[in-house]
C-alpha positions, -999 to +999 in steps of 0.1 A: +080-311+024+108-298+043+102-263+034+133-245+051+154-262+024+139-236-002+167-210-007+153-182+017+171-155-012+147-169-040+136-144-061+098-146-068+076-124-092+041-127-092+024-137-117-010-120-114+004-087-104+041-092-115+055-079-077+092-088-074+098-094-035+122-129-015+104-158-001+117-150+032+095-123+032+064-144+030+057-162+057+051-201+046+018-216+059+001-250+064-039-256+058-059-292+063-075-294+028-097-321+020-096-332-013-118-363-026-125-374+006-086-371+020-075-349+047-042-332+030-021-308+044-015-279+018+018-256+019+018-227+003+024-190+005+008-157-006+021-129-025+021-098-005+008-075-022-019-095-045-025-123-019-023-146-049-017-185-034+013-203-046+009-238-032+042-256-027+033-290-016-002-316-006+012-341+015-012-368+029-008-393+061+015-414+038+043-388+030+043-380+068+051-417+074+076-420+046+093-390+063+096-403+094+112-437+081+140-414+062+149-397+094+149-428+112+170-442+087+193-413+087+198-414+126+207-448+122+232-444+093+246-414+115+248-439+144+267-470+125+288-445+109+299-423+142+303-462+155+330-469+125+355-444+141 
């Protein structure tokens, strides 16, 4: 998950200890998890003042392939259509 796309003015409110604070004032982190015998990489963040975990996104070896075919697949749309004009 691209997580830069999240809008960095998001308003987020805890909900173990009901904080109010922005997501770009967390700082976004990846773990390796391994869940039933898969590496995964977990994406999440923290509150910062409970620590509670918010996990955004498990992406396995398959997503990261999947992504790298879409931007791939975007350069060469970009290409073909820069080579249109």
């Amino acid at each position: 998950m691209d997580v830069k796309n999240l809008t960095a003015k998001t308003r987020m409110f805890c909900d173990e200890c009901k904080h109010e604070f922005f997501l770009e004032t967390v700082n976004i982190e990846n773990a390796e998890v391994e869940v039933n015998n898969q590496r995964l990489t977990l994406i999440y963040f923290t509150c910062p003042k409970c620590n509670k975990l918010y996990r955004v996104s498990l992406a396995d070896a398959r997503y990261f392939e999947l992504r790298e075919d879409l931007e791939k697949t975007k350069k060469r749309i970009r290409r073909n259509h820069e080579s249109d004009f």
